[in-house]
Structures are given as C-alpha cells and as structure tokens.
DONUPA-449202 format. One line per field, with one value per residue (C-alpha): z, y, x; residue number from 1; residue in one letter. Coordinates in nm, 2 decimals. Example, Ala and Ser with C-alpha at 12.3 -4.5 7.8 and 13.67 -1.06 7.14 Angstrom:
BEGIN
pz <- (0.78, 0.71);
py <- (-0.45, -0.11);
px <- (1.23, 1.37);
papa <- (1, 2);
kelo <- (A, S);
// end
This chain:
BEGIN
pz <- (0.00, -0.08, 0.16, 0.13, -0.19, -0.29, -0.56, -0.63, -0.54, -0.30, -0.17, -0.03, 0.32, 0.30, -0.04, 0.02, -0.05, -0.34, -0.59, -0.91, -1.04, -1.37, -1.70, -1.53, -1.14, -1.38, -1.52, -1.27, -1.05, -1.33, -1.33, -0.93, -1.01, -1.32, -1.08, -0.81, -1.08, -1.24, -0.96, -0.70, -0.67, -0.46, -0.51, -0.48, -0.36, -0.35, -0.05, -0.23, -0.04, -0.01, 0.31, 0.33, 0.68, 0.77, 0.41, 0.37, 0.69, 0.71, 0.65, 0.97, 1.04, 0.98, 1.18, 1.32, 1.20, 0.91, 0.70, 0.77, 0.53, 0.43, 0.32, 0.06, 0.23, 0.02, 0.11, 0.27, 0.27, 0.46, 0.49, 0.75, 0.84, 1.14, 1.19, 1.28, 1.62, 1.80, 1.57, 1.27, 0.98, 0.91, 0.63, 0.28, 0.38, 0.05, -0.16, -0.46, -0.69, -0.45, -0.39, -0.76, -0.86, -0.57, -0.63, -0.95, -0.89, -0.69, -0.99, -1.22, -0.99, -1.00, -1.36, -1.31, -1.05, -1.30, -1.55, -1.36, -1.32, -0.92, -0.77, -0.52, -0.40, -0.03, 0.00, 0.26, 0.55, 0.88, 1.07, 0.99, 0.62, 0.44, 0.38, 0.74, 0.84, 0.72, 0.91, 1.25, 1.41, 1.57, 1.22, 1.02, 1.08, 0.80, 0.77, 0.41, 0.31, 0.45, 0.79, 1.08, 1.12, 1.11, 0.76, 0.63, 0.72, 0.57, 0.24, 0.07, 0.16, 0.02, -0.27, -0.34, -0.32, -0.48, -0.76, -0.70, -0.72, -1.06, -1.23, -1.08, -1.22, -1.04, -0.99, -0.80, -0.42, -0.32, 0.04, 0.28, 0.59, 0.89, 1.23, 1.43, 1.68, 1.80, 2.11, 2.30, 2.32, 2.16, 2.12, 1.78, 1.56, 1.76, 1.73, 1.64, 1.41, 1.25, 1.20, 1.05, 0.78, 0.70, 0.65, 0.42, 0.25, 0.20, 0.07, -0.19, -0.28, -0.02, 0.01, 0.35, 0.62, 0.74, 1.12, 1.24, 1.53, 1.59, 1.40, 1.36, 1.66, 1.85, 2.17, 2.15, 2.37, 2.24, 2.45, 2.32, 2.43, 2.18, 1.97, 2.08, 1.78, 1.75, 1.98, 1.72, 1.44, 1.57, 1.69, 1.29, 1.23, 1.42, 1.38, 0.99, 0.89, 0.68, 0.63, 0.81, 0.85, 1.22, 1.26, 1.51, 1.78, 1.58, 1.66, 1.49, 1.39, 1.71, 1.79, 1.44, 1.46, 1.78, 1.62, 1.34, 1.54, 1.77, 1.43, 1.58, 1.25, 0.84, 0.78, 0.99, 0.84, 1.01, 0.88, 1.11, 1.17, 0.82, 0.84, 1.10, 0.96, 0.57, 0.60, 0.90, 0.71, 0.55, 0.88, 1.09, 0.80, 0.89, 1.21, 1.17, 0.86, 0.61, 0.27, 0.13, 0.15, -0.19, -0.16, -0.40, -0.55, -0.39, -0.04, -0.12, 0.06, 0.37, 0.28, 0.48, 0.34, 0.50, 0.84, 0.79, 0.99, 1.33, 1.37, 1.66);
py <- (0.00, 0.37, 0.62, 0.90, 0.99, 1.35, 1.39, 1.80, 2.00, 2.21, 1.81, 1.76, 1.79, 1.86, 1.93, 1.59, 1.41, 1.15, 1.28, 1.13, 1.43, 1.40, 1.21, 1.19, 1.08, 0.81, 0.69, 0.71, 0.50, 0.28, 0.17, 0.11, -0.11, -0.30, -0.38, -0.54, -0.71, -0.86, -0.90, -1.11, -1.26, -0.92, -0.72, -0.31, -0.05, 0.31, 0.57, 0.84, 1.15, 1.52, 1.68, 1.95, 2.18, 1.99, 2.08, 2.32, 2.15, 2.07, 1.73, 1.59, 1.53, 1.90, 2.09, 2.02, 2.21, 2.46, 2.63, 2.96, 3.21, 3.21, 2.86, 2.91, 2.77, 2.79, 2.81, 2.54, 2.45, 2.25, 2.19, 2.52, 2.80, 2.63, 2.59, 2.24, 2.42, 2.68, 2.85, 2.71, 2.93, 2.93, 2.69, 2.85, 2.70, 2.51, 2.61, 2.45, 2.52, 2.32, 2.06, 1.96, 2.02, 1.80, 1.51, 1.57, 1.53, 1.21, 1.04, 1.14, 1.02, 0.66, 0.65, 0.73, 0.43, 0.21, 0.36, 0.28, -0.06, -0.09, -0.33, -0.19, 0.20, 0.31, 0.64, 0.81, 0.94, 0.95, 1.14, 1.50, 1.53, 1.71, 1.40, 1.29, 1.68, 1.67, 1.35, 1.53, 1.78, 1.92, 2.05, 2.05, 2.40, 2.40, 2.50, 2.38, 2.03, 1.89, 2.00, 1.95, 1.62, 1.28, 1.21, 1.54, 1.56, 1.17, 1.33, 1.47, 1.17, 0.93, 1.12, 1.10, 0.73, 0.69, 0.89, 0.67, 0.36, 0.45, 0.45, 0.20, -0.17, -0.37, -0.64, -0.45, -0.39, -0.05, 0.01, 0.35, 0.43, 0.58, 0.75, 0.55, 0.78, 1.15, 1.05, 1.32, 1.14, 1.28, 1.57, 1.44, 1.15, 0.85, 0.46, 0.46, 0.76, 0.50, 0.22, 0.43, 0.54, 0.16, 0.07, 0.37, 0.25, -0.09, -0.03, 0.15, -0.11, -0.09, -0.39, -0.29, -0.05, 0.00, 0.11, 0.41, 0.68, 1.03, 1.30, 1.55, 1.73, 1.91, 1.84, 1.50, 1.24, 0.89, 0.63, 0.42, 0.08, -0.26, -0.32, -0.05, 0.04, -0.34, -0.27, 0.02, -0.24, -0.52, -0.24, -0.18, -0.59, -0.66, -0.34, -0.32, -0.71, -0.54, -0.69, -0.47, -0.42, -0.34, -0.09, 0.06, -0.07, -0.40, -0.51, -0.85, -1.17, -1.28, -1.01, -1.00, -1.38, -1.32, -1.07, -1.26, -1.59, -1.44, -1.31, -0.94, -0.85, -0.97, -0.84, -0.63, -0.39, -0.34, -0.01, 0.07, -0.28, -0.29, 0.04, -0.11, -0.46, -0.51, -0.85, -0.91, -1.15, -1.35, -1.39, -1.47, -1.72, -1.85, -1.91, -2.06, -2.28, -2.14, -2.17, -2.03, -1.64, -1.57, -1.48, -1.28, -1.52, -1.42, -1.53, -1.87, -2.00, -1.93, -2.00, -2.28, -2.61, -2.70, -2.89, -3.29, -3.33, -3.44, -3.86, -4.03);
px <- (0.00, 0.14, 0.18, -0.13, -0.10, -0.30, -0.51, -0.42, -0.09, -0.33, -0.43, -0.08, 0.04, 0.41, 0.59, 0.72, 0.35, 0.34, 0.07, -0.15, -0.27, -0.11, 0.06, 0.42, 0.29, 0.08, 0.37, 0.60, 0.32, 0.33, 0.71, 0.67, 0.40, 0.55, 0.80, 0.58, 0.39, 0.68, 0.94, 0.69, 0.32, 0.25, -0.05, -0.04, -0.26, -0.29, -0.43, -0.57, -0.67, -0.70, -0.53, -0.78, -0.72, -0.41, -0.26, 0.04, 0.26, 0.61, 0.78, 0.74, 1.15, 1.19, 0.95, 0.60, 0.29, 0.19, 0.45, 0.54, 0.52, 0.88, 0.84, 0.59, 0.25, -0.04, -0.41, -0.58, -0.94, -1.22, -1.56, -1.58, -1.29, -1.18, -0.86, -0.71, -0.52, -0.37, -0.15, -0.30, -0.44, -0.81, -0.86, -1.10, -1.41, -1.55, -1.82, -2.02, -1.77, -1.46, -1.68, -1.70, -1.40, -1.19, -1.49, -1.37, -1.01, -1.07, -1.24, -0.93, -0.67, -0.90, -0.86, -0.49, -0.45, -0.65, -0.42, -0.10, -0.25, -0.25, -0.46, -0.66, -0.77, -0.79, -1.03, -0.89, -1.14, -0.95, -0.71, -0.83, -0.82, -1.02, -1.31, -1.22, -1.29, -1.67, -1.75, -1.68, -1.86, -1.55, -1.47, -1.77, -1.99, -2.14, -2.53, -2.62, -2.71, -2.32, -2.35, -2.55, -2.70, -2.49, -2.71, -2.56, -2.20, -2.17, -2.36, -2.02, -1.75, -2.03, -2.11, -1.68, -1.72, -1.96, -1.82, -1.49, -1.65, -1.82, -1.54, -1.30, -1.36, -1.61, -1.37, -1.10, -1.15, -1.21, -1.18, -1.22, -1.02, -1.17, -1.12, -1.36, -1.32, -1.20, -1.16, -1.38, -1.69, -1.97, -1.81, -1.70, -1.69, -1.82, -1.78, -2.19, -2.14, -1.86, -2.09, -2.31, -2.08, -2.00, -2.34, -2.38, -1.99, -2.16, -2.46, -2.25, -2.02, -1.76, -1.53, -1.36, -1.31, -0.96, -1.04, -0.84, -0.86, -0.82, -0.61, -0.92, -0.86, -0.58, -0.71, -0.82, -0.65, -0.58, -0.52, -0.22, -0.15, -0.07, -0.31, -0.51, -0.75, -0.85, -1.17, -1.29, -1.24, -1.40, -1.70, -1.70, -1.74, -1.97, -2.21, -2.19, -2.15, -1.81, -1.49, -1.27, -0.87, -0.76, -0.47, -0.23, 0.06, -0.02, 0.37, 0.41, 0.28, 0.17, -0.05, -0.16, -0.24, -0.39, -0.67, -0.79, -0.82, -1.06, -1.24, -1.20, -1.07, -1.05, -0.74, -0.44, -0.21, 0.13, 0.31, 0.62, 0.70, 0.74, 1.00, 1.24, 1.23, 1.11, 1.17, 0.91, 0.67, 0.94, 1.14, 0.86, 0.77, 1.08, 1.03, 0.69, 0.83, 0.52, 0.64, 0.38, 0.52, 0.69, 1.06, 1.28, 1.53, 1.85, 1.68, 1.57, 1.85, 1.65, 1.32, 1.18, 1.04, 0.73, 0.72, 0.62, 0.30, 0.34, 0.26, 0.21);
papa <- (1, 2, 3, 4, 5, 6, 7, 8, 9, 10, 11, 12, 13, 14, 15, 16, 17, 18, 19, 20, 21, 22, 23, 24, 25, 26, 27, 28, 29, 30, 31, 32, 33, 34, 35, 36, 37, 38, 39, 40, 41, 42, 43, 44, 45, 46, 47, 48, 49, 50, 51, 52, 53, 54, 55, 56, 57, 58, 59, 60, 61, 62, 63, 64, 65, 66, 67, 68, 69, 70, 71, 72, 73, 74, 75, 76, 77, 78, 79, 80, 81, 82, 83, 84, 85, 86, 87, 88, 89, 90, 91, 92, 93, 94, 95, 96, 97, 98, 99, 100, 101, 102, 103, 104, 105, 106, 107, 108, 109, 110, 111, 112, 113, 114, 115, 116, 117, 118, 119, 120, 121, 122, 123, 124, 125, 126, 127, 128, 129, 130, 131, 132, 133, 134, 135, 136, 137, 138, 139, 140, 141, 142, 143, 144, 145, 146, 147, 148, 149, 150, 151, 152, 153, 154, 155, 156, 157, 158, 159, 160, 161, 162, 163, 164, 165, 166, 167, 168, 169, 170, 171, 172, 173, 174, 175, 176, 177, 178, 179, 180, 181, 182, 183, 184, 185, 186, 187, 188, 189, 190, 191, 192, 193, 194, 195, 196, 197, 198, 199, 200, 201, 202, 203, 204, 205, 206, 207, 208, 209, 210, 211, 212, 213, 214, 215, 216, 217, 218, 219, 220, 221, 222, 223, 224, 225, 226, 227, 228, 229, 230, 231, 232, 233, 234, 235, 236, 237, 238, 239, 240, 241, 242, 243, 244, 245, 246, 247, 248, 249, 250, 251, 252, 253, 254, 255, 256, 257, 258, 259, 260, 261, 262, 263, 264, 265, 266, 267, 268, 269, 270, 271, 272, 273, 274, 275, 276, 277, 278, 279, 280, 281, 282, 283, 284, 285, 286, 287, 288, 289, 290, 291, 292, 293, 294, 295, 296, 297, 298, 299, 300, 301, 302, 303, 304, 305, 306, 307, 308, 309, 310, 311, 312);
kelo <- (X, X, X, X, X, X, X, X, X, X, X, X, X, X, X, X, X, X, X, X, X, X, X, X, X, X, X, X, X, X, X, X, X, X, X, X, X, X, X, X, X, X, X, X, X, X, X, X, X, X, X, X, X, X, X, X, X, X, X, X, X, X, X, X, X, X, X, X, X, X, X, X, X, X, X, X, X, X, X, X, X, X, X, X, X, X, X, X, X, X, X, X, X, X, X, X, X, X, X, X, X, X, X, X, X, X, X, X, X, X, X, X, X, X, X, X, X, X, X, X, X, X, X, X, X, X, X, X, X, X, X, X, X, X, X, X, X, X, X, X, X, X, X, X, X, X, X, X, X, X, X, X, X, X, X, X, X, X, X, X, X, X, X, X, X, X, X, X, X, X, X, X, X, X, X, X, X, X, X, X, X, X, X, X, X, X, X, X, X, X, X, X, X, X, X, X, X, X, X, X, X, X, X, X, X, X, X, X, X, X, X, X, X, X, X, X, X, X, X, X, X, X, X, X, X, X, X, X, X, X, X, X, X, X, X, X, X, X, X, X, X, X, X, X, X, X, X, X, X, X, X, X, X, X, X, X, X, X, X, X, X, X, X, X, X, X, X, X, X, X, X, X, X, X, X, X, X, X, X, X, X, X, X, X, X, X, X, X, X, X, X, X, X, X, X, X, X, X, X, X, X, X, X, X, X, X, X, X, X, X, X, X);
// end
C-alpha cells in the first residue's frame, strides 16, 4: 500500500506528498508497479486523499505544523474556516464550486491508478483530512445540506465514493479508511457515528473499512496501548456485517495472529514494523516454517520447506 497519496498540489500535506494528479505521477506509478507485478506474486494499492485543513505542513523530520510564510504555504481548505489548532491558519471553507472540482479530482486520480495498473484504491477518510474533516462535528460547521445532522456531514464523503467507485472496475477492491473515533466522546466523531458510515460505505459497494482513530482534533487524547485500535475495528465488524482491517501498535505476527483468530478483524495492516524490519513476514515465515510467503530469489536460501505433519 502507498503512503497517502494527494489527488491535487493544494491536496498535499508537505511538499514531500506522493501525488496522481497528472501524466508523469501516472507513469512514474506505473514503473513502481511493473516492478511489483513482475518481480513477486505481490498485489499493490494506493491511498488516495486530499489533506484538506491539515494541508500546507512541514515534512514531519523538519519541523512540526503549518509552513510559515517564508516557506511558501499555500491556502488550505475544509468543509468550515476552522482551523485544525492553535497556531494554525483558518482553512477556505468550500463552496459548490470546490466541492465539484476535488470530487472531481478524486475520480481522475481513480482513472490514473487504473491507469498505472495498481490493484486496489484506499479512500482516505481518517485522521483530519479534508473528507475525514466533514465527518466530524468538531470541524464541520457548516449549515447547508453537508452540515448538521450525522445524515448530512456523511452526504459529501459518500457522494466522493460513490463517484470513486463508478469508475474503478467492479472487480478490483475499493476500500475506505476511517477514524472510528476522535476520542472526545460525543463531542465528535463517535464509534456509532462510524458504523453508520460503514453501513452507508456498503450499501455502496464498499469492500472494506480500514479502522483508524483520531487526527481530527488538537485536543483530542488517544489512549495508546498494543493493539489499541483493534476494539474500534471489531465495533465496525460486528455493527456493519463489513470486512474490516484493524490498525495501530499491531507489533508483529503474534499479535496480528492473535486478532484474526478471535475473528475481531479480516485483515491487519502493520506499517512501522514494516520500516524497522522489511523483511518481518518473510522472517517470521521462517520461524513458523510457512512456505507459502513468496521470496525474491536471492533469499531462497533461507526460505523454509514446510514442516512434515506431526505422527504419533
């Protein structure tokens, strides 16, 4: 799966932010995917989003928060002007016009993924950005027919999937990622207002929902612990009859193992695992003597043969 990649310049975070917004992004995609296709059995997705508020930030190893205005920021925009924090700048609250055109922008970076020939597409919706931002009351002010109600602030994300799933073949999985919760009760975005969106997502043609947490709100106050978004995803399961993918502090194949034997989750997604040791499925294939994991050639040496069943 890619990193968060933005569907318009304005879209990005950082200037660091992977993009699909045009010819050269689609074919650059493209080689990155050749490769995967022809180097292993691997499949490839892509996380497309838009940043909204939280656009216009610094690369998160040089500096924390927006850019200042020596370092070229450029205007951010959200579903209201409220800013993400203290210190932050008042994001361009959208009108008709934005709408369209970034519902617009997400169908042409589908076609570009299609293009590129990935696999799979991740919407994003968590963490604060700018589809994320209309689901929660905590950043969604608006009076007109995406504010207000639960029905209404879901109205624009679902209309961008559904848009998204138009166009992106039937037989390729789409799936959305959330922020099950903000963590400030019902202050903003709760587990039932979650569940509610899945339904919506699968009566729409949702394949799964990739359970997050938080990221909409300064002030919010996670609480971190191993495996600690597992209960939000298994609330998702269980209250949407969805295939979902449980996130976060997820630390190895234990715990992993551990979650989808209990049938608490479908799927689990381990990213910084992955950073400290790319190797972590192959070696703890290893250790478990699967041979089913596909190696690149130059490690077949220590790929295990399978374990003769135990006999009496």
């Amino acid at each position: 799966m890619t990193e968060m990649t933005d569907v318009s310049p304005e879209g990005r975070i950082t200037y660091g932010c992977t993009g699909l917004w045009n010819d050269a992004q689609t074919q650059a995609w493209k080689r990155i995917v050749d490769f995967v296709h022809q180097s292993s059995n691997a499949r490839i997705g892509i996380q497309l989003a838009h940043a909204g508020r939280k656009a216009s930030c610094q690369l998160p190893w040089e500096g924390d928060g927006p850019l200042q205005p020596h370092e070229r920021p450029w205007q951010a925009m959200g579903p209201s002007a409220v800013p993400f924090g203290k210190g932050w700048p008042a994001p361009r609250a959208m009108g008709s016009e934005d709408l369209q055109l970034v519902k617009q922008q997400f169908v042409d970076a589908t076609l570009r993924a299609e293009a590129a020939g990935f696999d799979l597409v991740e919407l994003h919706m968590a963490h604060g950005y700018l589809l994320s931002s209309f689901l929660s009351p905590l950043s969604n002010h608006r009076a007109d027919a995406y504010g207000g109600s639960l029905e209404k602030r879901l109205a624009y994300p679902l209309e961008v999937f559904e848009a998204v799933r138009a166009v992106w073949p039937s037989h390729k999985p789409l799936f959305v990622r959330v922020s099950a919760s903000d963590w400030l009760g019902d202050e903003g975005t709760t587990v039932e207002d979650t569940v509610a969106l899945a339904k919506a997502l699968k009566a729409r043609g949702c394949d799964l929902i990739d359970v997050s947490s938080g990221g909409n709100a300064e002030e919010s106050k996670p609480e971190y612990g191993r495996m600690y978004q597992v209960p939000f995803a298994e609330a998702v399961k269980v209250g949407a009859e969805l295939p979902v993918m449980a996130v976060g502090a997820i630390q190895g194949a234990d715990h992993a193992n551990t979650v989808l034997a209990a049938g608490r989750a479908d799927l689990c997604a381990l990213a910084r695992p992955h950073l400290s040791d790319p190797s972590l499925v192959n070696r703890h294939a290893q250790a478990e003597g699967v041979d089913s994991v596909w190696w690149p050639k130059p490690y077949l040496a220590v790929r295990p043969t399978r374990r003769p069943p135990k006999t009496e």
